[in-house]
C-alpha positions, 0 to 999 in steps of 0.5 A, spaced: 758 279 286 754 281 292 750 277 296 743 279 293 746 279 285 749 273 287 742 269 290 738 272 283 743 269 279 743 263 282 735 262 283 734 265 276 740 261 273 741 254 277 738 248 277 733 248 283 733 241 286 726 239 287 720 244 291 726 245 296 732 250 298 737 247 294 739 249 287 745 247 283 750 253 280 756 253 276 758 246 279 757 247 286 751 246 291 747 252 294 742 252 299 738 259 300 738 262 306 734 267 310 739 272 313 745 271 307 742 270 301 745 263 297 750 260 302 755 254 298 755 247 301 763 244 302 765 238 301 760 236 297 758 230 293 755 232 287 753 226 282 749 223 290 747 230 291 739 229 292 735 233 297 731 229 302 723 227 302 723 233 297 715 233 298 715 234 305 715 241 307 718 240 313 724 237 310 725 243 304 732 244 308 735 237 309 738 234 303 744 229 303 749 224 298 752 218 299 757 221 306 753 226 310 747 229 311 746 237 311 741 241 315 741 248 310 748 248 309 751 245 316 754 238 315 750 234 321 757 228 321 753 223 327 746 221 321 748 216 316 744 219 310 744 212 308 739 210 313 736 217 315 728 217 317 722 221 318 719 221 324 714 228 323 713 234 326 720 236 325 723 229 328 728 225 324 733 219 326 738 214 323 737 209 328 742 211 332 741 218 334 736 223 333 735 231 331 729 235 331 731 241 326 726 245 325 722 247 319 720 255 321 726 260 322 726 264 329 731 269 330 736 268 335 739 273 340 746 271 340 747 272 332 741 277 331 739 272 325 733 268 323 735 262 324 733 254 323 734 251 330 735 243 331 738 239 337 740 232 338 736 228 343 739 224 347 737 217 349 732 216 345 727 209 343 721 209 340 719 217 338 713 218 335 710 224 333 704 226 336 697 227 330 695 235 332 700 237 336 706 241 331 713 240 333 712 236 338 713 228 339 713 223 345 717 216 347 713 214 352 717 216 358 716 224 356 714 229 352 718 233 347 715 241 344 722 242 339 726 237 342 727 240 349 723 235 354 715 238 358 718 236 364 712 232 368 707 232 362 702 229 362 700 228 355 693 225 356 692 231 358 696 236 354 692 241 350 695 248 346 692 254 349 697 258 345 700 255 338 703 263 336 706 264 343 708 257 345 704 256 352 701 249 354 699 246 359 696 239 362 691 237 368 696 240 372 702 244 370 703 250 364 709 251 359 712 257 355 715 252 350 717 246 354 719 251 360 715 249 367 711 256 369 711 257 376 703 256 377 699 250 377 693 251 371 687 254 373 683 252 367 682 259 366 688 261 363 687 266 357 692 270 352 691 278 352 695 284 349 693 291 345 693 291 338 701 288 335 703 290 342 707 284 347 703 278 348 701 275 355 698 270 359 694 271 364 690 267 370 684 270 372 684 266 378 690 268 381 691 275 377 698 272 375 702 275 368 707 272 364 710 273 358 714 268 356 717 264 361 718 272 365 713 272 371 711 279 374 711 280 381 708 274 384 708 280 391 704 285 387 698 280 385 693 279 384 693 284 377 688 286 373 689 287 366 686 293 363 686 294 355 685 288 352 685 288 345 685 296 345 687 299 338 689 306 342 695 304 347 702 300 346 702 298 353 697 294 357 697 296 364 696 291 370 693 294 377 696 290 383 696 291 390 700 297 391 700 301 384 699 300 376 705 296 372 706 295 365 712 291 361 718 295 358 719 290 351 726 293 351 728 293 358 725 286 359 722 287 365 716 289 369 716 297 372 711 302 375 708 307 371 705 310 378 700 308 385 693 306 383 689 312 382 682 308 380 677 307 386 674 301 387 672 296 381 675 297 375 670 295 368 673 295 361 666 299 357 671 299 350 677 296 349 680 303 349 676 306 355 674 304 362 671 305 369 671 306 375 666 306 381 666 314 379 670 315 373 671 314 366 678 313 363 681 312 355 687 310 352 691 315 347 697 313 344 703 316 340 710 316 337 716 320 337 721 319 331 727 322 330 724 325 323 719 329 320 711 327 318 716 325 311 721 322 314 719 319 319 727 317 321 728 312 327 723 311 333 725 314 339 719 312 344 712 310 344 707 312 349 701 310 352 697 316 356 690 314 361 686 320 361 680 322 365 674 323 361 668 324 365 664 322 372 661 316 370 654 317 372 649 319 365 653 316 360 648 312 357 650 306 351 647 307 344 649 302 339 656 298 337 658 300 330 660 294 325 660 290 332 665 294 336 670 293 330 669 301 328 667 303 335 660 305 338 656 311 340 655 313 347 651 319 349 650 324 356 645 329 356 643 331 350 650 330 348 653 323 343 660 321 342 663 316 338 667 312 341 673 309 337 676 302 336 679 304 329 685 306 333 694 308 332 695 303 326 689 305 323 692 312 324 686 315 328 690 317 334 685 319 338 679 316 342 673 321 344 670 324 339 664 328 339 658 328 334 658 335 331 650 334 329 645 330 327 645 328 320 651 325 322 648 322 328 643 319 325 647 316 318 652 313 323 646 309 326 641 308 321 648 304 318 651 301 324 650 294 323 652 295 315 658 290 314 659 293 307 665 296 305 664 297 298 658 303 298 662 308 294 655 313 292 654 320 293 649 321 297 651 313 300 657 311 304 659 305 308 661 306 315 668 304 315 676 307 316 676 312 311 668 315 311 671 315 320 678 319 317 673 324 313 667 325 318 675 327 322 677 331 317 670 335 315 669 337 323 662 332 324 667 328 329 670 333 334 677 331 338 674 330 346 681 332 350 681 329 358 686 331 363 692 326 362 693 322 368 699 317 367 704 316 362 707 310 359 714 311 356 718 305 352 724 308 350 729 305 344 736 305 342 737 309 336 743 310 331 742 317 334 745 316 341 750 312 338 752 317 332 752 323 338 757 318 342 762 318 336 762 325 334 762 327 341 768 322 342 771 326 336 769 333 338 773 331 344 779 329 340 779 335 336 779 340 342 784 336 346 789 337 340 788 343 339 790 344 347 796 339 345 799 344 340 797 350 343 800 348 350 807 346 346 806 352 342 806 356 349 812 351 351 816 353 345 815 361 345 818 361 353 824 357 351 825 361 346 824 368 349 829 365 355 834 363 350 834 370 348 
């Protein structure tokens, strides 16, 4: 039985222990797991078998009988399941030793697998969960963020800047996790990132970048964050001293896309489009998949191209449309644009359109600020996503093309290199017999006709 008939059967046919991940099978313990389905729990004593504090959701995977203590289906030997507490937020002791063992899966690099971690914690007296901060405890001398020590936290100052991506900082210093950035905390820390693209943290003050404990070149700053919140770029890109940089996610680091090309000060008027002191600039974005529109195979790469628009001067703002959320309406001359923030995930890729005549002008202002999404008449249309893929589709948005500038190439590991190196080593071995037998073929004709 594979993995996953073997986990139906044994959460359709077992006994489920309380709300937890244990369940009861045949006359063996399992817990469910994120990666391997229904995994058995050895040596286990069944008539003490119970899971623990079972109304807690913290506690859904931990479960004990009267010899040990089991974190999924890891036996913990140095907790006494006899004398095992809560602490909270994830903490537990027995008096003598203490674990924190977390009650969200994270992946982990080493194994590719979702995984619960947990930690012993060393010398520990008098460890106390802290109200309002997740995961974190404190003893009096320091302050824990899952079991790891903030070293020189002040916790009367400790506060969350980011709950989702782990940043925190006190008075004085900033953390990714419980790791110590090098920057003191400016009080003007924000987090920023496109649409589903890398997060970073970022100090308007210094113009710092972070993302997670990787810093960008301190020698390169102060940067200057362009695409925030945008809907039609992968890449933020960040304006340093000597050139424009963004951070490839498989290569880990940061690198240069390019020398600056703007002049002067440089203004977001969309989450897509920017300025200059002369010019205007957009964001556009696209995919390369192995596949077809049908089959869209593997991903290849994502790009994020910067495309000069226009001089700056005589664009006039008219209105948001939705505030922002859809886009806005511009004009130049005699001339309105629509401006889209809907965006690549919304399958909208590009980002100018020109507004082919007046009736759609008019209808996209008179119901700008509609928040209603369900209109569906004849004649009455809500200003959403698809009446934007249909305004599209009939021609009353025309597609603005700029001049591209600067691309920004991510470029990911497929099964396709690894299949073009494995048929490539095959195609070698072949031809390589081949002139094996050939070669002793020749070898054999020429003793032959001497012998003769």
């Amino acid at each position: 039985m594979n993995a996953d008939n073997n986990t139906y059967e044994i959460k359709t046919n077992g006994e489920q222990y309380e709300k937890g991940n244990f369940f009861k099978y045949q006359g063996k313990i399992y817990v469910f797991t994120l990666n391997d389905g229904m995994q058995e729990l050895k040596n286990v004593d069944i008539a003490t078998f119970k899971p623990f504090e079972p109304g807690d959701y913290f506690t859904q995977n931990i479960a004990l009988d009267k010899n040990s203590v089991y974190f999924g289906n890891v036996i913990i030997p140095d907790l006494n399941p006899n004398k095992l507490e809560v602490i909270g937020n994830g903490y537990y002791t027995d008096g003598t030793n203490t674990y924190f063992y977390s009650p969200f899966s994270e992946f982990d690099k080493d194994s590719s697998k979702y995984i619960y971690p947990y930690k012993k914690m060393e010398n520990i007296k008098n460890l106390k969960a802290l109200k309002d901060f997740e995961l974190f405890a404190a003893d009096g001398d320091n302050v824990y963020y899952k079991g790891e020590i903030l070293k020189n936290a002040d916790l009367n100052t400790l506060k969350i800047i980011d709950k989702n991506n782990e940043y925190f900082a006190d008075k004085e210093n900033v953390y990714y996790r419980s790791k110590l950035l090098p920057i003191k905390n400016s009080g003007k820390l924000k987090i920023v990132s496109s649409e589903q693209g890398d997060t970073f943290l970022y100090d308007e003050a210094s113009g710092y970048v972070f993302i997670g404990d990787y810093t960008f070149d301190k020698e390169k700053a102060p940067y200057k964050v362009i695409g925030n919140n945008g809907t039609n770029l992968y890449n933020l890109i960040f304006i340093g001293k000597d050139g424009i940089y963004y951070y490839d996610s498989e290569k880990k680091k940061q690198l240069k896309a390019g020398d600056n090309i703007f002049i002067g000060n440089i203004e977001e008027i969309s989450p897509n489009i920017f300025t200059d002191d002369e010019n205007i600039y957009y964001f556009s974005a696209y995919s390369v998949r192995s596949g077809s529109r049908k089959n869209l195979g593997e991903l290849l790469s994502r790009n994020t191209d910067i495309y000069y628009l226009d001089k700056k001067d005589g664009w006039e703002k008219v209105k948001d449309i939705r505030e922002g959320s859809i886009g806005s309406i511009w004009k130049k001359g005699n001339k309105y644009y629509y401006f889209n923030n809907l965006g690549i995930f919304n399958s909208i890729d590009n980002t100018v359109y020109k507004i082919s005549d007046k009736e759609t002008l008019n209808y996209l202002l008179s119901k700008a600020d509609d928040e209603t999404d369900d209109i569906k008449s004849e004649d009455l249309t809500a200003i959403n996503t698809d009446y934007i893929r249909d305004l599209i589709k009939n021609e009353k948005l025309i597609v603005v093309s700029g001049e591209k500038k600067m691309t920004i190439t991510i470029k990911y590991k497929t099964d396709i290199v690894d299949k073009i190196f494995k048929y490539s080593i095959r195609i070698f071995l072949v031809v390589y017999f081949i002139f094996i037998i050939f070669k002793n073929f020749r070898k054999s004709r020429r003793i032959s006709n001497e012998n003769k």
